[in-house]
VEXDREN-2710 file (C-alpha; in Angstrom, 1 decimal):
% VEXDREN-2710
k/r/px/py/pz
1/UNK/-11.5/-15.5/20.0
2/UNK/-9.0/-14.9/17.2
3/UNK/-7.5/-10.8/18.0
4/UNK/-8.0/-10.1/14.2
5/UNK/-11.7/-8.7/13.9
6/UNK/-12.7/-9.1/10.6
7/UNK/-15.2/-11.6/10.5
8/UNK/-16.0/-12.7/6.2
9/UNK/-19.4/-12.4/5.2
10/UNK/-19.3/-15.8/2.9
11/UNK/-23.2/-16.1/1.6
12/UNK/-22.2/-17.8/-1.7
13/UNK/-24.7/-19.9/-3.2
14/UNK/-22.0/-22.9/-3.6
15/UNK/-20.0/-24.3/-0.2
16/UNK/-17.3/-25.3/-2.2
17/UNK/-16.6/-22.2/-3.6
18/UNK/-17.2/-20.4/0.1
19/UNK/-14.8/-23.3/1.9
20/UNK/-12.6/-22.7/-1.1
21/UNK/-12.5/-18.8/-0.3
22/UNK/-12.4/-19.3/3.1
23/UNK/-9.3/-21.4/3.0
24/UNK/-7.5/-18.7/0.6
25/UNK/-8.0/-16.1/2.9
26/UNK/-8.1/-17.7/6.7
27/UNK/-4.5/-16.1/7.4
28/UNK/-6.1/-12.3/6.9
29/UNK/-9.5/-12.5/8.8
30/UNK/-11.0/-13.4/12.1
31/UNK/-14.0/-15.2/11.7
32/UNK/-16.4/-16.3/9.1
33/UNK/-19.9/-15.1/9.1
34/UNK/-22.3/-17.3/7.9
35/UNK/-26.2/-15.5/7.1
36/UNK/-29.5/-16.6/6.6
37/UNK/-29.2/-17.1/2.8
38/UNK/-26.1/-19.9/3.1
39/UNK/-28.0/-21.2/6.2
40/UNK/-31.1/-22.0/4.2
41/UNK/-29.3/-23.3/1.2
42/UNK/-26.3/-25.3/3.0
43/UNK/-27.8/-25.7/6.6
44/UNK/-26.0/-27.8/9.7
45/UNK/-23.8/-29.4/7.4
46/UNK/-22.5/-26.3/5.4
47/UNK/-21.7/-24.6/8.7
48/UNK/-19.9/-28.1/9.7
49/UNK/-17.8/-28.1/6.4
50/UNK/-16.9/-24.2/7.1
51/UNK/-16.0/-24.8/10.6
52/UNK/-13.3/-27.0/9.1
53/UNK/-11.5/-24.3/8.2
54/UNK/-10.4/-23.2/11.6
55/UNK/-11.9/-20.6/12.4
56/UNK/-14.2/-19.2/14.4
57/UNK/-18.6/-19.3/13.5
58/UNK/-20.3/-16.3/13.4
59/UNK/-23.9/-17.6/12.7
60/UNK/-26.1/-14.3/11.4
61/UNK/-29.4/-15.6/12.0
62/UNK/-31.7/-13.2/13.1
63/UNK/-33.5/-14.7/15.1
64/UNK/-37.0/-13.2/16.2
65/UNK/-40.2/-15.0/17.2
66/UNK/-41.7/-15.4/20.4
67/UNK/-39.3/-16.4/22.7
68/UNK/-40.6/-20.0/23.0
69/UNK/-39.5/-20.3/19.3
70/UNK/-36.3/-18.7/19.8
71/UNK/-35.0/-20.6/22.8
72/UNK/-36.0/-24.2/20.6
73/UNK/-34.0/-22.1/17.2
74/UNK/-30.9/-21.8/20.3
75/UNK/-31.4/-25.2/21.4
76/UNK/-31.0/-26.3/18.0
77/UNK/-27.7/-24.9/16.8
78/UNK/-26.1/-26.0/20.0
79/UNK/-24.2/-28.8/17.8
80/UNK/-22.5/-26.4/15.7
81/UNK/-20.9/-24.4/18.3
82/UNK/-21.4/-20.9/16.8
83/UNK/-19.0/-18.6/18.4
84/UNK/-21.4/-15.6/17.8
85/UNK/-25.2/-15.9/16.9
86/UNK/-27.5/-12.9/15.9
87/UNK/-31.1/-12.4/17.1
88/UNK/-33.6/-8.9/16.5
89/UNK/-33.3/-6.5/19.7
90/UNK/-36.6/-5.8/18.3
91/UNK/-38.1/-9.3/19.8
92/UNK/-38.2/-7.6/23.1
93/UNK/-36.6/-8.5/26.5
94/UNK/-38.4/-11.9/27.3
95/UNK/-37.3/-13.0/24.2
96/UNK/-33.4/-11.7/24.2
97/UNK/-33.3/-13.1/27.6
98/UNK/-34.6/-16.4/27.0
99/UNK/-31.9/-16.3/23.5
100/UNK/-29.5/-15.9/26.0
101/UNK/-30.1/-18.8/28.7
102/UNK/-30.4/-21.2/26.1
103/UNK/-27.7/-20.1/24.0
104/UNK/-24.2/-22.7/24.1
105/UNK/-22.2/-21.9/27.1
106/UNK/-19.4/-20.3/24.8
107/UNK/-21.5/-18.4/22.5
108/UNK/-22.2/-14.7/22.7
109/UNK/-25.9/-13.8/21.7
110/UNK/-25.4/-10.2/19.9
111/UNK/-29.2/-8.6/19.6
112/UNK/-29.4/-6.6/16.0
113/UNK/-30.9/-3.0/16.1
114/UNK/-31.0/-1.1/13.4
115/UNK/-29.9/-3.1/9.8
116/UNK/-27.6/-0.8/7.8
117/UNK/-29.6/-1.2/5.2
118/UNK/-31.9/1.7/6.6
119/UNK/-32.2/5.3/7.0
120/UNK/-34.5/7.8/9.1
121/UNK/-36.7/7.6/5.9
122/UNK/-36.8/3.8/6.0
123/UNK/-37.5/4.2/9.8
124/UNK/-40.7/6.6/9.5
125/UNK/-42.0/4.7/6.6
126/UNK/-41.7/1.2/8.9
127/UNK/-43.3/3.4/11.6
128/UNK/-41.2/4.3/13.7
129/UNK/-41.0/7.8/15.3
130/UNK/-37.2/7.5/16.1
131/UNK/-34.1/8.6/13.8
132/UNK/-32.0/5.5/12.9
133/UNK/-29.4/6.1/15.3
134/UNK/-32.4/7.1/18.5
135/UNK/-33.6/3.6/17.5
136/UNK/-30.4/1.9/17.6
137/UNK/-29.4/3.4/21.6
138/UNK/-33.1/2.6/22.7
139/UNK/-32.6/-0.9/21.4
140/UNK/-28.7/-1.2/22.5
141/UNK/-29.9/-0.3/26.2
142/UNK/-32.9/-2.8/26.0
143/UNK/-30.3/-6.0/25.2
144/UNK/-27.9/-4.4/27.5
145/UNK/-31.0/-4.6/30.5
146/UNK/-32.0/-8.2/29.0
147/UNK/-28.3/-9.4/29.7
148/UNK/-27.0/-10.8/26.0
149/UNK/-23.4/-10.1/25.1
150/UNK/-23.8/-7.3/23.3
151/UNK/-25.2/-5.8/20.3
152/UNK/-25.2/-5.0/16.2
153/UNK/-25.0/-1.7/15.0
154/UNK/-23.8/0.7/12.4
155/UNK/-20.4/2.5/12.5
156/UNK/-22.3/5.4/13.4
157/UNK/-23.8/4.7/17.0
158/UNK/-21.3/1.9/17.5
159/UNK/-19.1/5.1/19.8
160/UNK/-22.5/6.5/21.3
161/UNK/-23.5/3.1/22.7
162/UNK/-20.0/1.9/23.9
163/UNK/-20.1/4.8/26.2
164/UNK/-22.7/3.7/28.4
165/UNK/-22.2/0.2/27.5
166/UNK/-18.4/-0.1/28.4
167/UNK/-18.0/-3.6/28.0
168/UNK/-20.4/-4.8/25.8
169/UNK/-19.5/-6.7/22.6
170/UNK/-20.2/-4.5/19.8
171/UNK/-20.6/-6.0/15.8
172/UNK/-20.4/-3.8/13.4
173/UNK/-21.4/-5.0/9.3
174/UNK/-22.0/-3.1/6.0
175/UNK/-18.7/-1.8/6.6
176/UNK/-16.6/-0.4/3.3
177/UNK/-12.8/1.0/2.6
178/UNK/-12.8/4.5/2.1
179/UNK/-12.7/3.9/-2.0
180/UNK/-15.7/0.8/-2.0
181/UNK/-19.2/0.8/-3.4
182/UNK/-21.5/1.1/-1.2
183/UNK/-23.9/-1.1/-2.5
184/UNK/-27.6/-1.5/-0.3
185/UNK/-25.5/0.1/2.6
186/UNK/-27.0/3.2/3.7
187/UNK/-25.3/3.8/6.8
188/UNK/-21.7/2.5/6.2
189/UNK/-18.2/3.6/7.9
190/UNK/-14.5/2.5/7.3
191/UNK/-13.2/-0.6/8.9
192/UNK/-10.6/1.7/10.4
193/UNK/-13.3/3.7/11.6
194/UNK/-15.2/1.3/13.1
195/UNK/-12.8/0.1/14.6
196/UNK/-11.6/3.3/16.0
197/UNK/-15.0/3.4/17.7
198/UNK/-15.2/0.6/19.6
199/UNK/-16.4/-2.2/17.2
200/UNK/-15.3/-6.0/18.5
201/UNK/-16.1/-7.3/15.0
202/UNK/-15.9/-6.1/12.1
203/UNK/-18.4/-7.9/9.6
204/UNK/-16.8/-7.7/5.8
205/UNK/-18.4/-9.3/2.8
206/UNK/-18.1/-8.0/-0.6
207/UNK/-15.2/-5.8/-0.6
208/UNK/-13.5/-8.8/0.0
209/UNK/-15.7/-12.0/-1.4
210/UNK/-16.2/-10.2/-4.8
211/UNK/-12.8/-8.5/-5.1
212/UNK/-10.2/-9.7/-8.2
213/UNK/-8.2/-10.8/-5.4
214/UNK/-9.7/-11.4/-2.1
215/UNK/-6.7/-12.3/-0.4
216/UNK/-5.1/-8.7/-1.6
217/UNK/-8.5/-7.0/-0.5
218/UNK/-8.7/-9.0/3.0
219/UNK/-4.9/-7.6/3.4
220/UNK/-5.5/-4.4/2.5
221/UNK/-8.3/-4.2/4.9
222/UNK/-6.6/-5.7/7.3
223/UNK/-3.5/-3.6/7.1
224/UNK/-5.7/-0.6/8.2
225/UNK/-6.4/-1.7/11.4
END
């Protein structure tokens, strides 16, 4: 896997414009993170013409279903050699371990915990008793017993959880620099500090995508490391 971390978040309605981007800026990140939205829109052949770029497929699909369904969703992207694929901690262990035995034998199955999109107010009115970051290390010690690779988390339990899970994979999105707009993050750290923590990936998409120049902004960010 490529040493830089930053992974690019390109969910842009048109694959030319997103393999045009990707080309621009392919010196100054890591990876390219491809989500459900440019999945549904582009599918296996957007993620083929991506891959052509050079560099390495993070495929943020979330899986979760029973884990019959998920192990055939696995099965499926086996073509397109993901580097990194996301499914929900929240599936449960039958289901992150079956992810994980039919997964590619190169690709790491990261389970997501908590999105970053919530708070402990999101979390009590989805129903859960737990704080955000309770919910995250519960979930984080679930995939850790159901064997994936490691896990998604925020900037602020990414730390917590590296301590008992020393080496675990850890991904780490909704990340911002210190002077960015946080946007539908709700629980968002620096790069640097992510980093800092014990983050494998760092998952960056608009401070660079929608930035006047993306290649300045994927240097900048990438300077701070």
């Amino acid at each position: 896997m490529n040493h830089n971390p930053i992974y690019v978040a390109l969910d842009l309605p048109r694959l030319d414009a997103a393999e045009a981007l990707a080309r621009r800026i392919k010196d100054h990140v890591g990876g390219i993170k491809l989500g459900l939205e440019f999945f549904c829109a582009h599918g296996h052949h957007g993620v083929h013409e991506l891959a052509k770029v050079g560099l390495p497929i993070f495929l943020d699909l979330k899986l979760h279903d029973i884990p019959n369904t998920v192990a055939g969703a696995m099965q499926a992207i086996h073509v397109l050699q993901p580097t990194i694929v996301t499914v929900h901690a929240s599936g449960g262990r039958a289901m992150l371990e079956d992810a994980k035995a039919a997964a590619g034998e190169h690709t790491k199955v990261v389970a997501v915990t908590v999105l970053t999109s919530l708070d402990d107010d999101d979390m009590g009115a989805i129903g859960y008793a737990h704080r955000a970051s309770d919910q995250a290390l519960r979930l984080a010690e679930l995939a850790h017993g159901a064997g994936v690779d490691g896990i998604v988390c925020s900037g602020h339990e990414v730390g917590d959880i590296r301590r008992q899970w020393k080496d675990g994979f850890f991904v780490v999105p909704g990340l911002r620099p210190a002077d960015g707009v946080l946007g539908d993050q709700k629980r968002s750290v620096t790069p640097r500090a992510a980093r800092d923590a014990g983050a494998s990936v760092l998952v960056i998409g608009r401070p660079i995508t929608r930035a006047e120049d993306p290649v300045a902004a994927a240097r900048a960010i990438e300077g701070t490391l």
